[in-house]
N, C-alpha and C positions, 0 to 999 in steps of 0.2 A: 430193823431200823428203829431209831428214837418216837418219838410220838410225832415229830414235826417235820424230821429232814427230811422223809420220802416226800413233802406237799413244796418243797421250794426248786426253785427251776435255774440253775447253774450254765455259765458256758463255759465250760472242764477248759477252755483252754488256755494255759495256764501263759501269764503273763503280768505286765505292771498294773494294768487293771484288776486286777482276780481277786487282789485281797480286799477292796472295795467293795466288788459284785459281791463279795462273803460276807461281808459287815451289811450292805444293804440288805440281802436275805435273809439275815437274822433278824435285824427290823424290821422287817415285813412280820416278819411271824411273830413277834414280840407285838407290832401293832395289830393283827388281826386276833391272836386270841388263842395263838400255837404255844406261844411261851407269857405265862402270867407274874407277875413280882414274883421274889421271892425264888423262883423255880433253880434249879440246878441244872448246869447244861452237862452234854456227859463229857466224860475225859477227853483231852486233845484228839489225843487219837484216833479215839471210837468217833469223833463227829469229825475228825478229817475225813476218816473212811467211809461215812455215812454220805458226805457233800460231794465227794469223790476229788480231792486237792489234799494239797500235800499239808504235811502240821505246819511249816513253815508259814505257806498262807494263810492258811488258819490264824498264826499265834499273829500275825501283822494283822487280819481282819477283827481278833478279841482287842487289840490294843488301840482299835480306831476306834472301838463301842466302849473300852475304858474310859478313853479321852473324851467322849459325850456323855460319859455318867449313866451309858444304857447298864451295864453290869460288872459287879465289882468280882474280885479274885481276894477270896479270905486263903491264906496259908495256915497249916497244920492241919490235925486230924480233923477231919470232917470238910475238908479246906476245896476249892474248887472256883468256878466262876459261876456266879449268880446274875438273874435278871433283877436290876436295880429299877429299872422304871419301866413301867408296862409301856409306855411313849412318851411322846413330849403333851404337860397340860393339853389339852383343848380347851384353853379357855385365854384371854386376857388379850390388851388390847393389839399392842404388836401382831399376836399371831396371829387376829383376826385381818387384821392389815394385810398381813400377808399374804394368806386363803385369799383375801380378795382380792387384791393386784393378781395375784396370779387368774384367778376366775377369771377378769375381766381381760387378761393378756391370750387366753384359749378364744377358739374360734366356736362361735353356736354349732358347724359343722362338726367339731374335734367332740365337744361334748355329745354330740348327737352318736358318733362316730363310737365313742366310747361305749353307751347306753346300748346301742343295739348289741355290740359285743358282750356287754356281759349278762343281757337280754336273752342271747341265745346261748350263749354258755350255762349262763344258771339256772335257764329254764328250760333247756336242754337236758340236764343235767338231775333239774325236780322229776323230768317225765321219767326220766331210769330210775330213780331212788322209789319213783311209787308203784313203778313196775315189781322192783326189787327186794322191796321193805319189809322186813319180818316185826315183831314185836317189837324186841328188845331196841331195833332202832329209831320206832316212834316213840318209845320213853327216852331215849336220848338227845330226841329235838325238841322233847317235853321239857327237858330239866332244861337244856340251853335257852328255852323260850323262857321259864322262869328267871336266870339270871340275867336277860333283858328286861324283865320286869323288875328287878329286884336294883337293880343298877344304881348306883348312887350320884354317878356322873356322868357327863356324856361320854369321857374315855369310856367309861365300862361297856356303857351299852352301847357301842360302837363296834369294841371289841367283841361282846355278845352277839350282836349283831350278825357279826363278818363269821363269827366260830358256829354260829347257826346255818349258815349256808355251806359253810366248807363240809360240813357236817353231810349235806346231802351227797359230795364228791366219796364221802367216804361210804354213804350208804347204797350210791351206787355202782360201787367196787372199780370206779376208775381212778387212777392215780393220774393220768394225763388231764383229765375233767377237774380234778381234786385241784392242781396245780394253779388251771388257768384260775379257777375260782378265787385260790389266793391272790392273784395278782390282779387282776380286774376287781373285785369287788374292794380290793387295798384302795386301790386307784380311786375306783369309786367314793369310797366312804370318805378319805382322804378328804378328799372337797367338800361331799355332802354335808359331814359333820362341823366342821370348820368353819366355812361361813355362817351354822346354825339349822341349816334345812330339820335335823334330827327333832330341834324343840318345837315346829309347828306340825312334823310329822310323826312326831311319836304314838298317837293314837293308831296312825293308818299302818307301823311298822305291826305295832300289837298284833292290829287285826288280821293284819299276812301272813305272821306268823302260826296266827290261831288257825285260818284257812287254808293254808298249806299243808299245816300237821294232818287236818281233818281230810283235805285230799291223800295225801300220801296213809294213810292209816286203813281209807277204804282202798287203795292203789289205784285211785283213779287220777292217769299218769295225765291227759288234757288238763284238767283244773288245774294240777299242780302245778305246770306249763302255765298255764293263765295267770294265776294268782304273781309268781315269779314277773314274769313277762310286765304285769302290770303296775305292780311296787318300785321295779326298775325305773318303767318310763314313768314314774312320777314323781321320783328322785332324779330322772335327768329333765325333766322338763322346769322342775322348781329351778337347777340350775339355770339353763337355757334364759330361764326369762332374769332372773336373777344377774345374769351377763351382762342382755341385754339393758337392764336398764344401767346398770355403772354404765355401758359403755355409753348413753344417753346422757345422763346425766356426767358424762366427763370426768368420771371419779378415778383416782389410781388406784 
């Protein structure tokens, strides 16, 4: 399989909907950190087969993400479909509006709701990878932790972000773990970044990221559980109050 398809979660049954469900799981992976600008997706075919749908849907779900300017289709030699935009800005006034009407239209329960899910999934998930972890995979949440740091925008390091935790699905050789983590931590960051949480908490992402490494390095699978556990709840708690006060203050 590709580097990405095996982490995206499909429901094969095939219908008006599907080519959609195909276009949205491409964004997902395009937003988390699976497909970067630039990148080359593979031939029709090979990622029909990889997604398990037919080309037909396939070429209806490429031409939904043309029409959004996600990736363009160069014809001739070397010719194929490309990732045009790693996501949409995070930045500017509208789609801060946006993030937040919607923040404030979710329930403190929904976000709560959310939080614990990817609370146990991803830190679920740290306790196998530190059980699991040979070298070569604590230098590869080394280098991802560096292109968190190295980030230039909050797209980047969001995407960094989310590609650092997926990271641990792959290091603890689940593909079903690997999955959920894409899709919950999407979710997650989705809001978190958008409304801003990333710029009051970037210091405290740094440091979880440091302490993670350093737990899973000696495999000590409780801290890594911890570390997870507690970075979550306090990215859903910034939301939580965050909610709450729009919904206080009356704001859309």
């Amino acid at each position: 399989m590709s580097s990405f398809a095996a982490y995206l979660r499909l429901d094969a049954t095939d219908g008006p909907g599907l080519p959609q469900n195909v276009a949205r799981q491409l964004e997902t992976a395009i937003a988390v950190g699976l497909l970067s600008r630039g990148d080359r997706l593979p031939p029709e075919s090979e990622l029909a087969a990889e997604l398990g749908v037919s080309t037909g849907t396939l070429r209806q779900a490429l031409e939904t993400l043309r029409q959004r300017g996600v990736i363009e289709t160069r014809r001739g030699r070397g010719g194929g479909s490309f990732v045009r935009n790693a996501s949409a800005p995070l930045s500017g006034t509208a789609l801060s509006e946006t993030a937040l009407k919607e923040l404030r239209e979710r329930s403190a329960d929904s976000l709560r709701d959310l939080g614990d899910a990817c609370a146990a999934v991803v830190g679920g998930t740290a306790y196998l990878a530190a059980q699991r972890a040979v070298h070569d995979d604590v230098e590869r949440l080394r280098r991802l932790a560096e292109q968190f740091r190295a980030g230039e925008t909050a797209d980047d390091r969001r995407r960094a972000d989310s590609r650092f935790h997926i990271e641990l699905g792959v290091i603890a050789h689940s593909a079903r773990l690997t999955q959920g983590i894409v899709h919950l931590h999407d979710e997650l960051a989705s809001l978190f970044w958008t409304v801003g949480g990333e710029a009051g908490q970037h210091p405290v992402t740094e440091s979880a990221h440091t302490a993670l490494i350093a737990a899973i390095a000696g495999n000590d699978a409780d801290t890594a559980r911890s570390v997870v556990m507690r970075d979550v709840e306090g990215r859903v708690q910034y939301l939580i109050d965050l909610h709450l006060d729009l919904v206080l203050r009356g704001e859309p």
